[in-house]
N, C-alpha and C positions, 0 to 999 in steps of 0.2 A: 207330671213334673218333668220325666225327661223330656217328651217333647215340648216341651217351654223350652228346657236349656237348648236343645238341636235346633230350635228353631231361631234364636239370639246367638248361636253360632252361624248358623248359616246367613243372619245378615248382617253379619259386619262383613267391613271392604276386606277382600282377598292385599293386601298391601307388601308387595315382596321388595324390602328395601335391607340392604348392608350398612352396617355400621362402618364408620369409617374412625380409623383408629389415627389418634391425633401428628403421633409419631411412628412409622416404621422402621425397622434395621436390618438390616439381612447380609448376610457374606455375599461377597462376590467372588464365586469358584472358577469363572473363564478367566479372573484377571491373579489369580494365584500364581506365582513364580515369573511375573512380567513384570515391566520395569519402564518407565518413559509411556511410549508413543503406544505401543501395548496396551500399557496398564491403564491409561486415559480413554485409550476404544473401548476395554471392557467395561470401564466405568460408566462409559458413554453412552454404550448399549441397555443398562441396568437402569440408568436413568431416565432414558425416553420410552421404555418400557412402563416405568410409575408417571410418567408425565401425563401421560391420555389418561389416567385415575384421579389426577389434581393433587399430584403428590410433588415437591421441588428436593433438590439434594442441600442437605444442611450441612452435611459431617461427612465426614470420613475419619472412623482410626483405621490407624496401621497396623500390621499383620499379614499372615499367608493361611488364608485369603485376607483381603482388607476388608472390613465392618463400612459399607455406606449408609448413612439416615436421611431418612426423605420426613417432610412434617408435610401435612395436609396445607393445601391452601382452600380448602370449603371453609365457609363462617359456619362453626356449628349452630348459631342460633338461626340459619335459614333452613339446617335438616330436621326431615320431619323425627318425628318422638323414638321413634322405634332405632335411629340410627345412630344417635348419639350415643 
């Protein structure tokens, strides 16, 4: 009986996929106590950071540090099972 199970483990596909979460939020601590032209690079940099993930900037609130939200732009229904 165990090796039945070990062996219906051992073939299914090895599939290493991350779930990609629809919305994420995160402070921004470089852009803490900046103001202007500052606080737009810090943003700026956080941004093109999620950008190469498929993630765009939605939101911003306000605060020290200030909260930015990035939403996914993958269509969930083209990710396989495990990642949704």
């Amino acid at each position: 009986m165990r090796f039945a199970i070990f062996a219906l483990l051992l073939a299914q596909p090895a599939v290493k996929t991350m779930a990609m979460k629809p919305v994420i939020c995160r402070p921004i601590e470089e852009a803490k106590g900046k103001s202007g032209a500052e606080l737009a690079q810090a943003i700026e940099g956080v941004a093109l950071q999620l950008a190469r993930s498929n993630y765009a900037l939605s939101a911003l609130l306000p605060g020290d540090p200030p909260i930015a939200c990035f939403r996914s732009l993958v269509d969930p229904s083209k990710l396989p099972i495990g990642a949704r």
